[in-house]
C-alpha positions, 0 to 999 in steps of 0.5 A: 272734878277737883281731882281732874282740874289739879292735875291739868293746872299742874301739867299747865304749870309744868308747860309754863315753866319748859316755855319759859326755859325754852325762851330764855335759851333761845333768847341767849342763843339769839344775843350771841348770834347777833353780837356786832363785829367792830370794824378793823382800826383804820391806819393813822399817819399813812403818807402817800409818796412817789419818787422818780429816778432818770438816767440819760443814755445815748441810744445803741439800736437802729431800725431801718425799712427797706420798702417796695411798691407795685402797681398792675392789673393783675393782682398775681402779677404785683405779688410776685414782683413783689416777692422777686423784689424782696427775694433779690434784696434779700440775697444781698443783705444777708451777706452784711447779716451779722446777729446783734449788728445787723438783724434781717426780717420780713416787714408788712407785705400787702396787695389791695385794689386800686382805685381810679378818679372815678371811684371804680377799680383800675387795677392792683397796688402792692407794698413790701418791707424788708426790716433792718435793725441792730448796733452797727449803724454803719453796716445797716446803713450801707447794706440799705444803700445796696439795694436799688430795687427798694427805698428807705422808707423809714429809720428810728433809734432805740435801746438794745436790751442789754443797754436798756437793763443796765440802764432800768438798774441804776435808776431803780437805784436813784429812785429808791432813794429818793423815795427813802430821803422824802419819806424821811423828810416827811415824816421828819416834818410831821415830828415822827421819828422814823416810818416804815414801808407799806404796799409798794410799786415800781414801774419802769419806761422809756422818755421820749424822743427826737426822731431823726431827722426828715432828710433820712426818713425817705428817699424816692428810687431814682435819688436813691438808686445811686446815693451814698450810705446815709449819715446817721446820729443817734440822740439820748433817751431818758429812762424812767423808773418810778417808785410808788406806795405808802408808808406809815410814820410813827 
């Protein structure tokens, strides 16, 4: 009996001991897994800026429409003097077409019912354009004025792209440096010495404009049938590059 409770104390013991062991790893195993992660330093002395950069330029692109109305009973009907119209005033534009001067192009084109004073449909009304664009004012204005069957709806100015790429360099150029001179300044009046650049966007656009004026917006068929060419000016445009991001003094 005494023989038997040795031995089973001895194995207990020798169990005890493997447990003990086994905790203890397991114990280092966990300490290990768990050791927190620091969170990365945060950036000091970043400073947020914007500059702008404009450069004023007359604009070089105009864009007139031509346009024409039908009214019938008969919706087939209004669509096809409505492709006569445009075929015919077609024919006699191209003559004028020149690539980058004068620009010929199909506009809207549209035939919707049309309703009386009382509410119900009466019949068919139909609308077709013809888009005129390019530099040479002169030429689009005066091949607008020889088409009697459709009347100038429409006239705006812009920048050709050409013009419009030129113009985007030189104020990227002034807004960099702006962006440099006040990063600069800055950082100067904090008492750095100097900065260096972070995460940085430049973006682009072009300012507003006056349109033209009212009395060459639209003109009714019989007034236009046999008028002159319109006079037409184009106004300056402001395009607009912008810089922003961040730097950080130092």
């Amino acid at each position: 009996m005494n023989k038997y409770s040795w031995t089973d104390s001895r194995r207990r013991t020798a169990a005890g001991v493997l447990l003990l062991s086994a905790l203890c790893s397991g114990g280092t195993v966990l300490a290990q897994g768990t050791t927190a992660v620091q969170p990365a330093a945060r950036p000091m002395n970043v400073l947020n800026l914007q500059a702008q950069g404009v450069v004023e330029v007359k604009q070089d692109w105009l864009t007139a429409t031509l346009s024409a109305t039908k009214e019938g009973r008969d919706a087939a009907a209004v669509q096809s003097q409505l492709q006569k119209a445009v075929e015919a005033a077609m024919t006699v534009l191209r003559r004028d077409a020149q690539a980058g001067q004068l620009d010929l192009s199909s506009g809207n084109f549209s035939v919707s019912p049309r309703y009386g004073n009382n509410g119900k449909m009466d019949g068919w009304q139909g609308r077709a354009e013809i888009v005129l664009q390019g530099r040479d004012f002169v030429r689009i204005t005066q091949a607008a004025a020889k088409v009697p069957e459709m009347t100038l709806a429409s006239m705006g100015f812009g920048l050709s792209r050409e013009a419009r790429e030129k113009v985007e360099g030189e104020a990227q150029a002034k807004a960099i440096e702006a962006f440099r001179q006040r990063a600069a300044s800055i950082s100067k009046s904090f008492g750095f010495a100097g900065y260096s650049l972070g995460e940085i966007t430049v973006n682009s656009g072009e300012g507003m404009t006056r349109p033209p004026y009212p009395r060459m917006m639209a003109m009714s068929k019989a007034g236009y049938a046999d008028a002159a060419p319109v006079p037409v000016e184009a106004d300056k445009a402001e395009v607009t590059v912008s810089v922003s991001g961040s730097v950080q003094m130092h």
